[in-house]
N, C-alpha and C positions, 0 to 999 in steps of 0.2 A: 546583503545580510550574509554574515559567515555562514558554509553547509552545514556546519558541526550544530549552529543554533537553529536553523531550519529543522533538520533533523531532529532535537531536542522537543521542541515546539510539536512534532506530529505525535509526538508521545505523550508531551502535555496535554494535549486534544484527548489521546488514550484516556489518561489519569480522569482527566475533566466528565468524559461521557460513563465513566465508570462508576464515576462520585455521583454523579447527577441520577441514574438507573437507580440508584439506591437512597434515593430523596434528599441527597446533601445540597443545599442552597449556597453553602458560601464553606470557604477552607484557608485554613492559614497556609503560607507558605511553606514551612515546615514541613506542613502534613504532604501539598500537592511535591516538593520537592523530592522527598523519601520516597512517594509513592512512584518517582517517575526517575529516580534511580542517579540524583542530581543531587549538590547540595543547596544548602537556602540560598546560601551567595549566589550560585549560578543563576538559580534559578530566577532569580531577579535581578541579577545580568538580562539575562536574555527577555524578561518580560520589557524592560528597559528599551531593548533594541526594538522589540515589536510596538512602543509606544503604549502598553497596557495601563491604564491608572482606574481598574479595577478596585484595588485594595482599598479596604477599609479600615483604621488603625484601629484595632482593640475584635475583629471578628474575620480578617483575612479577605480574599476575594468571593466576589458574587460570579461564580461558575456560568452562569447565564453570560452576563459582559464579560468574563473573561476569555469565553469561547469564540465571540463575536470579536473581540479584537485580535485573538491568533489567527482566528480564519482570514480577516482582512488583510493582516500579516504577510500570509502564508499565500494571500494573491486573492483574494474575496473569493466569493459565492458562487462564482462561473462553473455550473457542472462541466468535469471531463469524462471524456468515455475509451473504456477501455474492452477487449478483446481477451479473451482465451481459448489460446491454443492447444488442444488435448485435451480429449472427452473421457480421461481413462478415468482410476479413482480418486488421484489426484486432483483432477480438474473437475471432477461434478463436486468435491469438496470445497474446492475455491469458488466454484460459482453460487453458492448454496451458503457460502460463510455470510454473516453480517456485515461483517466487518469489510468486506469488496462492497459495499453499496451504501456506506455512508462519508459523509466529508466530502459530499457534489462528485461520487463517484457513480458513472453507469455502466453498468456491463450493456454492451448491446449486441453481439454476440459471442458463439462457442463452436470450436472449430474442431474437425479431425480428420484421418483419410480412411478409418477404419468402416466398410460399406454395411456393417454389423451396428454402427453406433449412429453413423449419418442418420439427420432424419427420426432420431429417436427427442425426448424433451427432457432438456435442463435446467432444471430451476426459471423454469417458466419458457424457454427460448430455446427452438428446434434445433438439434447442433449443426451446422452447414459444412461441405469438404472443405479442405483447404484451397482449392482450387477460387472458391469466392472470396478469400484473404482479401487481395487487394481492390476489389470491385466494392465490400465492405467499407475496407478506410477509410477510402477515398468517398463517398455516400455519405456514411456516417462522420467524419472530421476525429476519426479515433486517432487521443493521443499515447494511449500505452498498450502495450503488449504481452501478455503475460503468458510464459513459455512452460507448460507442462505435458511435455513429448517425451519420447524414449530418446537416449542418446545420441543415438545414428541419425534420429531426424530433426535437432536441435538447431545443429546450424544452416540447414535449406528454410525451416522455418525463419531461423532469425535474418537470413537473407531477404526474404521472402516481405518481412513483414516490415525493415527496412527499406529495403529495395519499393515499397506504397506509399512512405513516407513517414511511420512510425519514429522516434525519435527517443521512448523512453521505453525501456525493456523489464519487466522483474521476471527473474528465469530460474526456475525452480529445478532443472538439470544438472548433475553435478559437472557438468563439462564446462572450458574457457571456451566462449563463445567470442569469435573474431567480429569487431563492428567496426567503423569510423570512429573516428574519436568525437566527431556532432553526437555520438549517438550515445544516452545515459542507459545502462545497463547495472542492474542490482543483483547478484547471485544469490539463491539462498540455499546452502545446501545442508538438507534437512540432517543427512549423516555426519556427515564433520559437527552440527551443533549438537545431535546427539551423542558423539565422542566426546565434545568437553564435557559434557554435561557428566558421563560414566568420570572421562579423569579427576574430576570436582569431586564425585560422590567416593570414588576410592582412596582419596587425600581426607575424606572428613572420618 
């Protein structure tokens, strides 16, 4: 499956559990397409590709089946577990989001070197040094890594948590973190999407 429609699909999931929180049973294409920033066509391109026959002609999809055919899509039901690094404000907000603990995602723990935060609890889970990084992984079968460190300790981390077998990275650092090319790395950096957002708003 192309990444671009992968990719798409996790957003549809977005759209889906958003409609669903608010009592929608079923949505026309239309509606879920707009909402997920697609056109109609694509959008059912891509349901196409995932094998969905959700729809129903004259009242759109049943959000129930539709969720359960992208999940299956998207690699089924097998929870994965994920890791974050950095206890600061950042990270006790990613750990405490909802949105990191649905779609067979588990946090199973939270890491830092700070001997001020070590040992203190985060959204349920005592944060441990980073020194237990890879004795973790490896234990728990973590497959992602989520990087919210200060600058200077970005890339010992992302060594760190490669170097245990980690394989998929989202790093929330504004720095280019050096990995293997095995290795899937997502940057988000929250200032540059803050900047276009300001160049957007001064052009309107």
């Amino acid at each position: 499956m192309p990444r671009g429609t992968t990719e798409r699909m996790a957003t549809y999931l977005r759209v889906i559990d958003t409609l669903a929180s608010h009592g929608v049973a079923t949505a026309p294409s239309t509606t879920l397409a707009q909402r997920a920033g697609v056109s109609a066509a694509q959008f059912r391109k891509d349901l196409s590709l995932a094998g969905a026959t959700s729809g129903v002609r004259g009242s759109g999809y049943v959000l129930s089946r539709l969720r359960g055919e992208l999940r299956r899509a998207l690699g089924g039901f097998s929870r994965v577990r994920f890791v974050i690094v950095g206890a600061g404000n950042l990270g006790r907000a990613l750990a405490s989001s909802s949105a990191f603990r649905r779609d067979g995602l588990d946090l199973v723990a939270i890491f830092d070197v700070d001997p001020r935060v070590v040992g203190s609890e985060v959204a349920g889970l005592r944060v441990r040094h980073d020194s237990d990084l890879g004795q973790v992984i490896a234990e728990q079968d973590v497959a992602i890594a989520v990087i919210a460190v200060s600058e200077d300790h970005a890339q010992v981390v992302a060594d760190n948590v490669v170097g245990a077998g980690v394989r998929e990275i989202l790093n929330f650092v504004p720095v280019a973190l050096r990995v293997p090319t095995s290795v899937e790395i997502r940057t988000v950096d929250l200032g540059v999407e803050l900047q276009m957002l300001a160049i957007h708003a001064r052009r309107t």
